[in-house]
Structures are given as C-alpha cells and as structure tokens.
N, C-alpha and C positions, 0 to 999 in steps of 0.2 A: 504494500500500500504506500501510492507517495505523500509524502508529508515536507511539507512547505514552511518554513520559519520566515515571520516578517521582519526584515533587516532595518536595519537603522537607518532610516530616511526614506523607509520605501512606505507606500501605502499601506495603513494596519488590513485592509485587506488581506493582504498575501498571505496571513496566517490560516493557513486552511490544516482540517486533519478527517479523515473519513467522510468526507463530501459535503461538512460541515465549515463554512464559516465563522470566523470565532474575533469579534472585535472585542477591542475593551472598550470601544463607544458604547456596544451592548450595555454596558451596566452602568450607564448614567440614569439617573433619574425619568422616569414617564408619566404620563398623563392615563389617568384612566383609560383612555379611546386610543393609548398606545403610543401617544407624539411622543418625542423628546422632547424634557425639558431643558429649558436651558436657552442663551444667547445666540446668536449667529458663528457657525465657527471662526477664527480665527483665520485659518485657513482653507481655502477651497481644496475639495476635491478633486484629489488628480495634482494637485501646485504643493510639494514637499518643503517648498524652500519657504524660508523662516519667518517672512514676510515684515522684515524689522521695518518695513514704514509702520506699519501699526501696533508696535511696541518699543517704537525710538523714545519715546518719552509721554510722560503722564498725558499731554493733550492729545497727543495719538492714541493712545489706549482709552482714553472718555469718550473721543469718537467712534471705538469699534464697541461702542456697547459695554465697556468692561464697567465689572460691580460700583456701588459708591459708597458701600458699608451699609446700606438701610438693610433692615429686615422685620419681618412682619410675624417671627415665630411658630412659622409652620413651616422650617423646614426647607419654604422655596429658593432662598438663596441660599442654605448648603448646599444643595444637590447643585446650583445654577454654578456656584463658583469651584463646586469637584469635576464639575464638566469640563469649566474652561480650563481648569488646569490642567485635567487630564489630555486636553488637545492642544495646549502650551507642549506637554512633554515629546505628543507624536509628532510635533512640526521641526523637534532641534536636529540638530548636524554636528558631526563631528568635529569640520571646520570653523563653526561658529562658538563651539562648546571651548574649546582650544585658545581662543581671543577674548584674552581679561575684559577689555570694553564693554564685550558682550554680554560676559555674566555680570558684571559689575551693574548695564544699565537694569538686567532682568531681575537683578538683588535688588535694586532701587525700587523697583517697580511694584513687585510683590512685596517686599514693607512698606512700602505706603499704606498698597490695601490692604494689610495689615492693620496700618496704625488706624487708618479711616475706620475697621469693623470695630478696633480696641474702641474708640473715640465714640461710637454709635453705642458699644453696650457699657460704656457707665454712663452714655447719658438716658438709656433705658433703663440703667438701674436706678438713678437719683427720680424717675417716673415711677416706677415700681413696678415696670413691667419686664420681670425677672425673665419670664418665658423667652422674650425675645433678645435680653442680653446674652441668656445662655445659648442661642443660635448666632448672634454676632463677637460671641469669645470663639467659639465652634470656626467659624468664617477667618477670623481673623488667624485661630493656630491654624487650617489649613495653608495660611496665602505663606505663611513664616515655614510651615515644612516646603512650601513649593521653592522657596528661597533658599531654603537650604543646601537642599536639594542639586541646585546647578551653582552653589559655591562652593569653593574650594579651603583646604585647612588654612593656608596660609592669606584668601584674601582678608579686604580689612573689615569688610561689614561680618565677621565671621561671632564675633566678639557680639558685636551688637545684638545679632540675632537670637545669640542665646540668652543675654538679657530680656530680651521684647518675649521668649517664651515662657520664661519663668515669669514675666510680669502677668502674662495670662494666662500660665495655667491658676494664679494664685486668684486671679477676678474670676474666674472660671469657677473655680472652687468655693469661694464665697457666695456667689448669685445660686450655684447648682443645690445650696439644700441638703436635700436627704436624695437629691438623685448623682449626687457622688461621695460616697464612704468613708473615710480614711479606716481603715481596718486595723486593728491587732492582735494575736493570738499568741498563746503559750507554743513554744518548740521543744527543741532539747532542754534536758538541761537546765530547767526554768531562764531559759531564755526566749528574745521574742521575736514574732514576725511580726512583718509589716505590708501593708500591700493597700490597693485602691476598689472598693467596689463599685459597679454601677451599673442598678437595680434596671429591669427591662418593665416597659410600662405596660404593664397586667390587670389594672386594678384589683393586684392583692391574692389573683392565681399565680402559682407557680410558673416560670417559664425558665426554659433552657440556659446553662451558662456556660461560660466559656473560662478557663484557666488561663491567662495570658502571661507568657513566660519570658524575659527579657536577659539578657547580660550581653559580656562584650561581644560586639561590638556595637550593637545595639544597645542605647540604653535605657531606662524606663520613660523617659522624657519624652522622648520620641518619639517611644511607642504610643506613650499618651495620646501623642500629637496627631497622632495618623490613626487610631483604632476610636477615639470614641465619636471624631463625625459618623463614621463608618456604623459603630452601633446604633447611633442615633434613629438609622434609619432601616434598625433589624429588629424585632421581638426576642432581644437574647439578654440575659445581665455578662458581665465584665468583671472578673479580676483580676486587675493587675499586681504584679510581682514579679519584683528583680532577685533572682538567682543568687545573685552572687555576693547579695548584701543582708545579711542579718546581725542581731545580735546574740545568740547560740553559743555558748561559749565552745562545744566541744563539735568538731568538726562535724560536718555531718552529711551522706550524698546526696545531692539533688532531689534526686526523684524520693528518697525520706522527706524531705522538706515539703516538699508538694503536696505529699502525703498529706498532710497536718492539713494542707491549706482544701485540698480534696475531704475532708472530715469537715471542716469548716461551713463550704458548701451544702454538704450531705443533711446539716442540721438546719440551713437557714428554710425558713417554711417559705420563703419567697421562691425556691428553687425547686425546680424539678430534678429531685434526685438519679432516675433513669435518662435524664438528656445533660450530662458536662462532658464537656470536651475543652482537650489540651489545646495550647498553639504557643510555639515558641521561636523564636529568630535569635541567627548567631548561636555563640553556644545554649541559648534559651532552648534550641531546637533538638539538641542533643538530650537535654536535662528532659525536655518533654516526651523522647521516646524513650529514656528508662523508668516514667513513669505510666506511660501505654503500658510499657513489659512487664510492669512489676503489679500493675491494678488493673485487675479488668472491668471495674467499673468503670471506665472511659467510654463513652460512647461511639467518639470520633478522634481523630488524632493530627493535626499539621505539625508534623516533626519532620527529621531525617530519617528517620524508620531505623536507626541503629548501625545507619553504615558508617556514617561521619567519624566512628572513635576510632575504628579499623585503620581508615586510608589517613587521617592525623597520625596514629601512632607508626604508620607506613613511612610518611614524610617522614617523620624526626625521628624514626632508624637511618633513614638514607643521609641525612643533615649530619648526625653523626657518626659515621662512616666513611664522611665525604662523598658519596656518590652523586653522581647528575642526576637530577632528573630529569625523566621522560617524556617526553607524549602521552604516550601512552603504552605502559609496559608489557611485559610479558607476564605477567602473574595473571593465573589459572582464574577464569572466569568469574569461579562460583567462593574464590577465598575471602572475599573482600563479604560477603552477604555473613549477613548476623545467622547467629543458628537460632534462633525462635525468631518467632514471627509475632506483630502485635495485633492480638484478636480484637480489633473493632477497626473500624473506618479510617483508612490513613491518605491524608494526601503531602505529599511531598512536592516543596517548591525548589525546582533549581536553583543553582548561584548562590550570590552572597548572603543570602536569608537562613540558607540551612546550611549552606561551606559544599554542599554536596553539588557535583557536575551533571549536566544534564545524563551524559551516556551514564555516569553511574546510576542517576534517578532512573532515567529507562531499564537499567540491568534489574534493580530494585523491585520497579515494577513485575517484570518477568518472570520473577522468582517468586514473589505473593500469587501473580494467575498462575501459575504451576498448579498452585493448590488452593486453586480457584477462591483464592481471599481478596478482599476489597484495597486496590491501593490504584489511588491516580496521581498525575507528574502534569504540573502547572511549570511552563517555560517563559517566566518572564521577557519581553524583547527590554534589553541594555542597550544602551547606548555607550561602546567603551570610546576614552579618547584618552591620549596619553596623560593628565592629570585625574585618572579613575572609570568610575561611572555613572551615569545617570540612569535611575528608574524611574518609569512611570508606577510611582507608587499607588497612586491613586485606583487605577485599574488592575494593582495586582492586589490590593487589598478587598476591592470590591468584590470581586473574583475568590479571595480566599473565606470571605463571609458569606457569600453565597452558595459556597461547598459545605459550612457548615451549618447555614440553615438546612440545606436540602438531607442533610444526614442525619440533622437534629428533628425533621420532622416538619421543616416551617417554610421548605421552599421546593422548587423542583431541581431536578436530577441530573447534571452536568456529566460529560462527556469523559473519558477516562484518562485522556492525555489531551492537553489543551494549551496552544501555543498563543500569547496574549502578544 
C-alpha cells in the first residue's frame, strides 16, 4: 500500500494513507451544518509560500482579519485563533525559518496578540465576566506557544516570552475557580505530590480523564500551554504532573508515582473510574508506558509503548564504546521491541514527543497487530531547519485528543497510522 508523507512546504494535502485523506485542517473547529470555523486562511490554496505581505507587521495582519483579543466566552475565538495558527505553521519554509528577521517579526506579532487577549481578560475580569477572561487567558497562552514555537534559544524575545507565560498562566488560575485545581497528595515516604486538575464540565456526572505526564524536555508549563485550550473543547478532566519533580524523599520509579496519582483519580466521584488514560511527552512518554505495563486499569495509553528505554540504553553503549553511529543498523528486527505488551489502547506519536522514530513506531506497531492488539502511529509533519524544529503543535494535539476521546468512549474512530 502507498503511503504518502506531507513534506514541508508542500500542501497538507499530500498526506494520504489507505485512500484516506488526513488534514490537520480537519480538526479545526465547525459549525453545526459542518462549515469551518474560523477567518479566511492566510494562505490560498495551492500558494505555499509564506505570504509575509500579510504578516510584515501589525497593520498587515489587522487587514487579513487577524484576532483583536475580544471574546464572547463561548469558545468562538479559541477555536478561530487554533485555526489560524495552525495554518500560520502549514504556510513556513525552511528558508524563511533560517532568517532571524523573520522569526523575530513572527515573535512580535504573536505577542502582541498575546498581550491584546492578556489586556481583554483583566478587563473582563474587573466586569466580572470570568467566563470570558478565562477564554481570553486560553487565546492569549495559545498566540505565546505559537511564539514560541518559531523562536529560537538564543533569540532575545526568548526571555520575554516566558515571562508573559507565567504572567498568564497565574491570571488564568485566579479567574478559573474551581475549574483549575492545584492538587496535593501523600507519596512515598510521607512525602508529596503535586500536580494541576481540571475538572471536565459534567454537571456533577463522572466523565473520563486523562493523566498528563511531562519532564525533560518538555516541561509542565508548556504543557499547560498547549493541552488545556485543547481540553476546553473535549468532555475529559486533566491532570497535570511533572515527572521529574516531587518532594518524596526516597527515590522512587515513575510509573510508582503515577500510581498514587492513578488512586487519586480512582476516588475523585467527579471521575469515571473505567475511562483514565495516560499521555506523556519527552521522557513523560517513557514514564507513561511503564505505567500502561505495570496497571491495567489504563484504558488508553499515548506513550512510546516501551521501546524508547531499549534504543536510549542502545545509544549510550555505543557513546561509550566510541562507536559511530548509524542509519540505521544491523540489529535483529525484533531486539529492540519490549517483551510484554500494554493491554489497553496505545497510540504512539513519532519524533520528539516520544524520542521514538517513525520506522521504529511502525516496527512497534507491527509487533502489537501480530497479536492483533490495539496500537496506532501518529507522524507529525516537522518542519526541520538547521537551528531545530518547528511543529504544528496545534494539529498534532488536536489529533492526539481526538484519539483519546474516540477510545474513551466520546468521539469516533481514527485510522491506525495517520500522517498529519
């Protein structure tokens, strides 16, 4: 069967797989009657290139329709401004990504609208209309992850930008109430955890949650940043917890820790104890498949599925050895694959999310249908340029929330390998 990856700077079209086309326009926002919501794109169909007249500067961009921070709290301008970003990211080039000018003016741009959504939700908050600050804090960490995004470590707004997110996640947190938690729990040890809940709106039934699993290089901030627009507009609760930070005195592995926080869940009546599921990035994604393996009350699982610790510990034999590395080597197919397997729903994201490569996510999969177990392989399209990469994060989170409503019970049934 041919299978078609959509290249950087080609049309998200080309992503095809079993006669299926697969956009990440797909999971923008729609209208009852099917439209898409959202502004006019950015760029026309069919025209790749970058179209920097209408995003040379703030008057450019007020002319093509971009946000101006209002919002009405329903929602309309998340979905409006995850759209546009998300067709901000299909429209870059390698050649433009590469030219400080150019991210420098796209950093400027997206803190603005930024500052514009921060600016609109405390002056809905000093109204008292909470609802809608908490969609313009929401608006506003989106445009700052889009910012982030196409900067590099060493430019100067880098500094800034992490400022301008801790300023919002902190207004974020104060407007949000009781629909964001700060949590703590006993661990080891009489020591503690910590983590962020945020309850899905049930009025008061149980509904499905999600484990969300962070550390390096990923880290919890960020994840913040990108996962709770994204819940906003799912029927799931949220919690978040960073891996690699407690206070525990005596060591203790991952997937134990999680444990606690899996009991945690188990008892909140707000939760549906038969629908939680893992999801972790970076080594979050590791930590999240030795607790698939170790607890079978997982319903669903977005890890590495347990290859990542193999071909790590693979690396840094060879590192110290001295040997080169390869391509891709001669070791026996099947050495690299975990000897169990994680019984509930796994999908595995290529690249830097889970450390794991595509052909090994494909091997991965291969080995699960063998015995006809449930595992599917999500191919992010990257954008590499010699100062890193850029994700369309937007559509690959959209995408990874809609795999686990559809497992959880709350949405339909996506394809088993899916090229974004």
């Amino acid at each position: 069967m041919a299978i078609e990856v959509s290249r950087p700077g080609a049309s998200v079209e080309a992503g095809w797989f079993g006669g299926q086309t697969v956009s990440c326009k797909a999971f923008a926002g729609q209208s009852e009657d099917g439209a898409v919501i959202g502004p006019d794109p950015v760029v026309a169909k069919g025209d790749r290139t970058l179209g920097l007249r209408a995003r040379r500067s703030g008057t450019d961009m007020e002319g093509d329709h971009w946000p101006h921070g209002s919002c009405d709290g329903a929602g309309r301008s998340l979905s409006d401004l995850r759209k546009r970003g998300s067709e901000f990211f299909e429209s870059l080039s390698v050649g433009e990504l590469v030219r400080e000018t150019h991210r420098n003016l796209w950093v400027s741009d997206w803190s603005r609208i930024a500052d514009e959504y921060r600016a609109f939700a405390e002056s809905a908050r000093g109204d008292g209309s909470l609802q809608v600050a908490r969609e313009a804090w929401l608006c506003s960490l989106t445009a700052l992850e889009v910012a982030r995004n196409v900067s590099c470590p060493g430019d100067p707004a880098s500094t800034d930008l992490a400022d301008k997110v801790g300023i919002n996640l902190r207004g974020l947190e104060e407007d949000a109430g009781s629909a964001i938690e700060r949590v703590q729990i006993d661990g080891f040890d009489q020591g503690s955890l910590a983590g962020y809940f945020m309850p899905a709106f049930r009025d008061g039934r149980s509904a499905p949650a999600v484990i969300c699993v962070s550390d390096e290089p990923t880290t919890l901030g960020s994840m913040m940043n990108r996962l709770l627009p994204v819940a906003c507009r799912r029927n799931m609760s949220l919690l978040l917890v960073d891996a690699g930070h407690s206070s525990v005195r005596r060591p203790a592995r991952p997937e134990h820790v999680l444990q606690c926080w899996l009991d945690y869940l188990e008892a909140r009546p707000d939760v549906d104890p038969q629908r939680i599921a893992i999801y972790g990035e970076g080594a979050g994604a590791s930590h999240a498949s030795g607790l698939a393996l170790l607890d079978r009350r997982m319903a669903a699982a977005v890890c590495d599925g347990g290859i990542a610790a193999p071909i790590m510990r693979r690396a840094s034999l060879r590192w110290m050895v001295g040997a080169e590395p390869a391509v891709r080597d001669a070791t026996p197919a099947g050495s690299l694959l975990p000897s169990r397997r994680i019984a509930c729903p796994l999908l595995v994201v290529a690249g830097s999310r889970s450390m794991v490569s595509e052909e090994d996510a494909l091997e991965l999969q291969a080995f699960y249908r063998q015995a006809e177990a449930d595992c599917s392989t999500v191919v992010p399209n990257c954008i590499l340029h010699p100062l890193g990469e850029v994700e369309n994060f937007i559509a690959v989170d959209d995408f990874i929330f809609e795999w686990l409503a559809g497992k959880l019970g709350a949405d339909r049934q996506l394809d088993p390998v899916t090229y974004l």
